[in-house]
C-alpha positions in Angstrom: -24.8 15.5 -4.2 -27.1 15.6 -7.2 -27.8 11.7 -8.0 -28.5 12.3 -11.5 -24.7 14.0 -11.9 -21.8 12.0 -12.9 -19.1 13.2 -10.9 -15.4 13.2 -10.7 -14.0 13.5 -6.9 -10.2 14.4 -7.3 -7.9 13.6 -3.8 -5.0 15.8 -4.7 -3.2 15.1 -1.2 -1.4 16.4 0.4 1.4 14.4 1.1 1.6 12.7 5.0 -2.0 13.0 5.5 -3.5 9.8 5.6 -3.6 9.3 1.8 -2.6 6.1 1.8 -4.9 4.8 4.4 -7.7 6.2 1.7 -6.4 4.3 -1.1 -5.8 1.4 0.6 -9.0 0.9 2.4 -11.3 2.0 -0.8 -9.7 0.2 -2.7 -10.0 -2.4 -0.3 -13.8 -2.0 0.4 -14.7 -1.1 -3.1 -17.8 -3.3 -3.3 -19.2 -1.8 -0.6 -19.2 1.6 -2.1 -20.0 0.5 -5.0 -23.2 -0.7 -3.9 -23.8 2.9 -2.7 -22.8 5.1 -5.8 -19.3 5.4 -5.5 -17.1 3.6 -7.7 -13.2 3.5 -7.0 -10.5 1.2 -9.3 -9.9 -1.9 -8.2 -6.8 -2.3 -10.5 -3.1 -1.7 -8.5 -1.7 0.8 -7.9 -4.0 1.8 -5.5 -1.9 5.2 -5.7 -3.5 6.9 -8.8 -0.2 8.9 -9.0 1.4 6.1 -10.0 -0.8 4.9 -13.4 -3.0 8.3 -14.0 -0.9 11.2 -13.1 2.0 10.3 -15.5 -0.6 11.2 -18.2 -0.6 14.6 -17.9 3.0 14.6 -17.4 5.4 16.6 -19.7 8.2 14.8 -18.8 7.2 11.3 -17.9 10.0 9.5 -18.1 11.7 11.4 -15.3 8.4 10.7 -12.6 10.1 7.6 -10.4 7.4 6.4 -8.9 5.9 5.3 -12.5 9.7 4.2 -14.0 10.1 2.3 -10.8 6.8 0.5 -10.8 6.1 -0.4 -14.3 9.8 -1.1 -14.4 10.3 1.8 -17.7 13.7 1.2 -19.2 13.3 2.9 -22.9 11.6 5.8 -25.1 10.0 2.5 -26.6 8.6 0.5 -23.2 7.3 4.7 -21.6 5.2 4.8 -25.2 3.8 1.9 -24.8 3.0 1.5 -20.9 1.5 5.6 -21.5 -1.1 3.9 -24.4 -1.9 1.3 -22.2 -2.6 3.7 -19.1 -4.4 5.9 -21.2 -6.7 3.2 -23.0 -7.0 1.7 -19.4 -8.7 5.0 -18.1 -11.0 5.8 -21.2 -12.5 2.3 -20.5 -12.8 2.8 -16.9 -14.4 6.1 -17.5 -16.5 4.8 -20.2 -18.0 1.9 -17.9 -18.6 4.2 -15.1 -20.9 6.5 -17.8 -23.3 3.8 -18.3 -23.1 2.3 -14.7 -25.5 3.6 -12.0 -22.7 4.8 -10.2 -23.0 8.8 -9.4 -19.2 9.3 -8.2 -15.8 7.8 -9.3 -12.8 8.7 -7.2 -9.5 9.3 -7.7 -6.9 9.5 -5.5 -3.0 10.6 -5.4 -1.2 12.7 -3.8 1.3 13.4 -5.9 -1.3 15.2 -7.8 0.0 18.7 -5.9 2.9 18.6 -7.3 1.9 18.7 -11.3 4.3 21.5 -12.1 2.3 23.8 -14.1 -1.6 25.1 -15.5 -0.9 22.8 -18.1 -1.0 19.5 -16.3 -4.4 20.4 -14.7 -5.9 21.7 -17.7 -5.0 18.3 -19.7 -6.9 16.9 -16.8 -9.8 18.7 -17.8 -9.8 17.6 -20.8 -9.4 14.3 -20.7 -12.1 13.5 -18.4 -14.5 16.0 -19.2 -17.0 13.4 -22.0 -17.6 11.4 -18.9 -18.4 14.0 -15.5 -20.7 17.0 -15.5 -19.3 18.0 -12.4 -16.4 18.1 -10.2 -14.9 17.9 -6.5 -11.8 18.6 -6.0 -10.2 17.8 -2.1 -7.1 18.4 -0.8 -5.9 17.7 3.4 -4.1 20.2 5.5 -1.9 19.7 8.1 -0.3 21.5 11.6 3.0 22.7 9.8 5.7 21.5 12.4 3.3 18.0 12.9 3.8 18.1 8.8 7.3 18.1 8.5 8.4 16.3 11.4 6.2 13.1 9.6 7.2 14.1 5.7 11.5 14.2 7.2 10.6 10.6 8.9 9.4 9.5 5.7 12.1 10.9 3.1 14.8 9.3 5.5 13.2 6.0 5.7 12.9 5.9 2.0 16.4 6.4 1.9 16.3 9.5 -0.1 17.6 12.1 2.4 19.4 12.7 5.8 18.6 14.6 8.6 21.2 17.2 8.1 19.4 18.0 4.9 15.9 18.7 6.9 15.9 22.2 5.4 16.2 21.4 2.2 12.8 19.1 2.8 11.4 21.9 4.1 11.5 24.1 1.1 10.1 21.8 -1.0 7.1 21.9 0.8 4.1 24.2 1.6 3.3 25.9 -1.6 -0.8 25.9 -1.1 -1.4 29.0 -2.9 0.7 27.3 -6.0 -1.4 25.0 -5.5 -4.7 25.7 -5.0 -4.5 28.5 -7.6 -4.2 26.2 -10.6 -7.1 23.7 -9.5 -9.4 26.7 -8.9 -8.4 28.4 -12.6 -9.7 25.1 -14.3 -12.6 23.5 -11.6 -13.5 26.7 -10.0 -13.4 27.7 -6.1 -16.7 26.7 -5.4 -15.5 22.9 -6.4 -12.5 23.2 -3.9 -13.1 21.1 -0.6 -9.8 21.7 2.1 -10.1 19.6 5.2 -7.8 19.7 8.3 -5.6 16.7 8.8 -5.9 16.7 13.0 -7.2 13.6 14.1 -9.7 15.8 16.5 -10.5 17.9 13.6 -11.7 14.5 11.4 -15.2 12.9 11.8 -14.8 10.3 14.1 -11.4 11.0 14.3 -10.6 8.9 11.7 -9.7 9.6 7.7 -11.8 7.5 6.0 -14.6 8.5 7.5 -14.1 12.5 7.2 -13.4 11.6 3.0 -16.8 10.3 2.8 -18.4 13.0 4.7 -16.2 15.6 2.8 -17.3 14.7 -0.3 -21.1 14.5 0.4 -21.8 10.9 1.2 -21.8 11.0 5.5 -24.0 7.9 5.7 -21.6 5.6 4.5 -19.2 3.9 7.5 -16.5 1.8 6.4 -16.7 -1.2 9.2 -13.7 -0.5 11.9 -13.1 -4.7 11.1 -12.1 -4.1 7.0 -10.2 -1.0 7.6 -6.6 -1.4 7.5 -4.1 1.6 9.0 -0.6 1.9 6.7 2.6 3.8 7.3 4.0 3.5 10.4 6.5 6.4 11.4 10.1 4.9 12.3 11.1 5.7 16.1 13.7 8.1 17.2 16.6 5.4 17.4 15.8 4.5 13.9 15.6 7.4 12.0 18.8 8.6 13.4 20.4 5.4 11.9 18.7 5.4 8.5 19.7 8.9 8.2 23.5 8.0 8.8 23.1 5.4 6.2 21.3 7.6 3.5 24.0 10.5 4.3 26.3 7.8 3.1 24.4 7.7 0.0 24.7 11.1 -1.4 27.3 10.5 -4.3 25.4 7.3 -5.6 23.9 7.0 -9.2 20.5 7.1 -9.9 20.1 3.3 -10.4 22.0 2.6 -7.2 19.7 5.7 -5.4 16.6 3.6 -6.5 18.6 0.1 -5.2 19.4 2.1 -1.6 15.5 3.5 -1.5 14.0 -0.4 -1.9 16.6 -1.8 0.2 15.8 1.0 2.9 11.8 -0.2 2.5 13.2 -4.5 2.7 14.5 -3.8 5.9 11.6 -1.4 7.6 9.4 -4.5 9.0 13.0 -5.4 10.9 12.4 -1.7 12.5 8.8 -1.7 13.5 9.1 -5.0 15.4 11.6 -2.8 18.1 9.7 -0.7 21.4 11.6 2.5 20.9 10.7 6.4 22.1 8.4 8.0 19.2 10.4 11.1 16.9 9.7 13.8 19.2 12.8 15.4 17.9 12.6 19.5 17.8 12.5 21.1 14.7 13.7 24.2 14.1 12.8 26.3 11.5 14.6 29.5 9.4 13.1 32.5 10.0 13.1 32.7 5.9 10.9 29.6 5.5 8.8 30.7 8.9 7.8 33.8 7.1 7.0 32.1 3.9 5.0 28.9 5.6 3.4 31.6 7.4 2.0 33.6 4.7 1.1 30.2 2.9 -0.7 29.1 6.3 -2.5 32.4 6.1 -3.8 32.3 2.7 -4.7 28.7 3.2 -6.9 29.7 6.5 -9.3 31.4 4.1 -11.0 28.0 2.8 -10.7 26.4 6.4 -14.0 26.4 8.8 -13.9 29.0 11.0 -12.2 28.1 14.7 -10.1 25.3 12.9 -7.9 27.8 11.2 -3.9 27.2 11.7 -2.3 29.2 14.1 1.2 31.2 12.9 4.9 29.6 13.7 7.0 31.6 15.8 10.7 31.9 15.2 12.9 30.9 18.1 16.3 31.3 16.8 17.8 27.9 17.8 19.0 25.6 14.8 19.1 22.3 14.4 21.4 19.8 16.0 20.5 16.1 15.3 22.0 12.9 17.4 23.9 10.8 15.6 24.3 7.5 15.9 27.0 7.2 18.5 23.9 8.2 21.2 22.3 5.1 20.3 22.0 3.1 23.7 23.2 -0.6 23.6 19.8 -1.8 24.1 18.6 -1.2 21.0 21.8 -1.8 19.5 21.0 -5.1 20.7 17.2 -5.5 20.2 17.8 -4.0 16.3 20.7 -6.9 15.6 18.5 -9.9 17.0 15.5 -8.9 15.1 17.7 -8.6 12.1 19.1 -12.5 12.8 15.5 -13.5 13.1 14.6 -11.5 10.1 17.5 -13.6 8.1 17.3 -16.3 9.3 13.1 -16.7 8.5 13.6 -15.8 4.9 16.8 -18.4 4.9 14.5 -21.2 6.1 11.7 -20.4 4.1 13.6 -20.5 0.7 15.3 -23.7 1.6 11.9 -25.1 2.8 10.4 -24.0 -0.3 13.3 -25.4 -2.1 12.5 -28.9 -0.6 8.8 -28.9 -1.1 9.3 -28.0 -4.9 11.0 -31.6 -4.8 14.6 -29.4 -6.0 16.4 -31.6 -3.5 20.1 -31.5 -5.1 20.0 -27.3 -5.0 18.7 -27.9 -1.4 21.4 -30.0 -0.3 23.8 -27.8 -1.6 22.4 -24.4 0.0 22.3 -26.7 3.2 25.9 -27.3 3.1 27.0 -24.3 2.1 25.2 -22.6 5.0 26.9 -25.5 7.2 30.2 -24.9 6.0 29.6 -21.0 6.6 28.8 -21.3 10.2 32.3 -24.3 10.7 34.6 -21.8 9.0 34.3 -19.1 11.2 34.8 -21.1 14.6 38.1 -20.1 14.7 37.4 -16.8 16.1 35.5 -18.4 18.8 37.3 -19.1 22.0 35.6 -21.3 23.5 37.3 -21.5 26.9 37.1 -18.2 27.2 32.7 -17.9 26.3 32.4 -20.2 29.2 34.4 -18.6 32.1 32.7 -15.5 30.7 29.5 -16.1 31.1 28.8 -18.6 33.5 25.2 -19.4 32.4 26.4 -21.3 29.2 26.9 -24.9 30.5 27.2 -26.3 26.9 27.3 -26.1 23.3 29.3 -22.4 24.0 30.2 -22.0 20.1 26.2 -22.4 19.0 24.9 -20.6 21.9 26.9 -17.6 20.5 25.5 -18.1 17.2 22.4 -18.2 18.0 21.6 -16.1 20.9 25.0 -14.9 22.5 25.8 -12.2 19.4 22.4 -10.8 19.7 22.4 -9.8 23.4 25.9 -8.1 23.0 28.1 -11.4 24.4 31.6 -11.3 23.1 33.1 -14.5 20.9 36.6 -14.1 22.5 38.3 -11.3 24.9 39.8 -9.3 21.6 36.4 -8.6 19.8 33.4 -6.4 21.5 30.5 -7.2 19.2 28.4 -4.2 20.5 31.7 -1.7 19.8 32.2 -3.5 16.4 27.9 -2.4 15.6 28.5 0.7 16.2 32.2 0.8 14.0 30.2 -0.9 11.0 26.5 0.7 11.0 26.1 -1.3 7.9 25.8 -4.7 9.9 22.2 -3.9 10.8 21.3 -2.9 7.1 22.4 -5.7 5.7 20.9 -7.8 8.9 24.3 -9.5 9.4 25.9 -11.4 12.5 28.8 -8.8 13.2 31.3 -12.0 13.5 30.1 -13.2 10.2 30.6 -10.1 9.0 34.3 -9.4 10.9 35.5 -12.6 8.9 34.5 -11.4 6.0 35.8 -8.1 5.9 38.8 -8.9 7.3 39.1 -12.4 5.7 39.5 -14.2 8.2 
């Protein structure tokens, strides 16, 4: 790359292939590139398509990723936080002009979806007094290894169910869209497409095919500062996040958003469970084979040669997703004790925070409250019968069940099955709940 150029590198996606992971760790290790040239915003979001994609944006106020984040509730509040994005960026640029920086990069990967020529070209022109030059890069991936990770991540952000997998699916792969806009205003020769296979990356790793990709191989981001980011949920728990999101369907907007964040609260509680990987077939219309195909060919053109994609082949089968009554009882089980423990840690830690903030009177009461919870509900404990049940409980039957009993699947008295009640009320595990608590509750006891 010419040193004496000031250059603009453009990460356009796509989505699912390791964008994040960029962000993250540039951001992340920002002074180290900087010291060799390349200058990337230290200011959150990491995610450019959150604060500079909105710009070019016709319809701004209907992007959710921006209303969500900067928390846009009027005409008034999107005017403002838009000036402030768009001042924010002009200085950025402006420091980077007189800096002995050669490349600044931005990265989103929402950037693929802009909807029109018009969104690209207002790129153009608002970044064109600082760069004489530009890269834009874009990631590929395997089509079925594509959408098997893009339908695990719209279900665990709560916005779709796996009965709606084909809708997903046309919503994606639209490359020559795509592709075709960037090259009317940046040109072909300033298009880079890389394969997203991790054999196909340098080193096998993201990060490290980026900086090769965009002219800059001798830089190594230390395996020590790198940091890997969204996990894939497991087989069990997609199929239970996609029962709760079907649930979902007739919400409002606001309560949509609610379900999406409360979907993202409970994922840590997910990724602490051993569970068989989403290996889940997918089965594809013969409509959308034909059409990812022909986008899979044109896209083949830009790819080196003996990495190209290979065609999908129609089998005629269809879809035909568990659903949560194929859940075994061991996970059941695992998913409700990791939810106690989940509840019971941020419990403790408010009430311990409570007390070291010297609130003592709120404290007490919380305390007592929580006390008074736990005594109201003994009396759908039989306690005779816990003890002649299982045998290992030699005393304190009513805490041991509380505690530890619920959460391996023990019942509280011979007219309640915990683990059949789970499975009646899905809902118990979203909310992290111990199903007797929840019983009384409902029922009001």
């Amino acid at each position: 790359m010419d040193k004496h150029k000031k250059t603009l590198v453009l990460h356009i996606g796509t989505h699912k292939t390791g964008t994040t992971s960029i962000q993250f760790n540039f951001q992340k290790n920002s002074d180290y590139l900087s010291k060799h040239g390349l200058y990337y915003p230290k200011h959150s979001p990491n995610n450019h398509s959150v604060s500079f994609l909105p710009l070019f944006l016709d319809k701004a106020d209907t992007y959710f990723h921006f209303k969500s984040y900067y928390k846009i509730r009027s005409k008034d509040s999107l005017s403002e936080r838009l000036n402030e994005l768009e001042k924010f960026w002009k200085n950025q640029f402006e420091a980077f002009s007189k800096s002995d920086h050669d490349c600044f990069i931005i990265s989103g990967e929402n950037f693929c979806n802009l909807p029109d020529l018009k969104g690209v070209e207002k790129i153009k022109e608002f970044t064109e007094p600082y760069f004489d030059e530009y890269k834009i890069i874009i990631y590929i991936r395997e089509a079925i290894s594509y959408i098997r990770s893009d339908v695990i991540e719209r279900v665990k952000n709560g916005f779709y169910s796996l009965d709606e997998f084909d809708y997903m699916v046309k919503k994606r792969f639209h490359y020559k869209q795509i592709l075709n806009k960037y090259q009317k205003v940046f040109g072909e020769d300033n298009i880079i497409v890389r394969v997203f296979e991790k054999d196909m990356l340098i080193n096998g790793d993201i990060n490290d095919d980026f900086l090769y990709a965009i002219g800059y191989s001798n830089l190594k981001i230390a395996e020590e500062c790198k940091v890997y980011l969204n996990e894939s949920l497991g087989k069990y728990s997609a199929i239970l996040l996609s029962e709760r999101n079907s649930k979902n369907k007739k919400n409002t907007k606001e309560e949509s958003a609610k379900h999406h964040y409360g979907n993202r609260n409970i994922l840590p509680i997910f990724n602490k469970i051993t569970e068989p990987n989403f290996n889940i077939d997918i089965n594809i219309s013969k409509k959308q084979i034909d059409r990812i195909n022909e986008e899979t060919n044109f896209i083949n053109k830009y790819i080196e040669q003996g990495f190209e994609f290979e065609p999908l082949i129609y089998n005629g089968k269809k879809n035909q997703f568990p659903g949560v009554e194929s859940l075994p009882n061991s996970y059941i089980i695992n998913l409700v004790n990791e939810s106690a423990k989940h509840i019971l840690d941020i419990k403790y830690n408010t009430l311990l925070e409570l007390h070291r903030d010297g609130k003592n009177r709120r404290y007490i009461r919380i305390r007592d409250m929580l006390r008074s919870f736990f005594i109201k509900r003994h009396v759908l404990f039989n306690k005779k019968y816990y003890m002649e049940t299982y045998k290992d409980v030699k005393k304190h039957p009513f805490k041991h069940f509380i505690l530890k009993g619920a959460y391996e699947g023990r019942n509280p008295n011979p007219n309640f099955n915990t683990l059949d009640y789970i499975m009646e009320n899905p809902d118990i595990v979203y909310m992290a709940e111990n199903p007797i608590f929840h019983y009384s509750k409902k029922y009001k006891r």
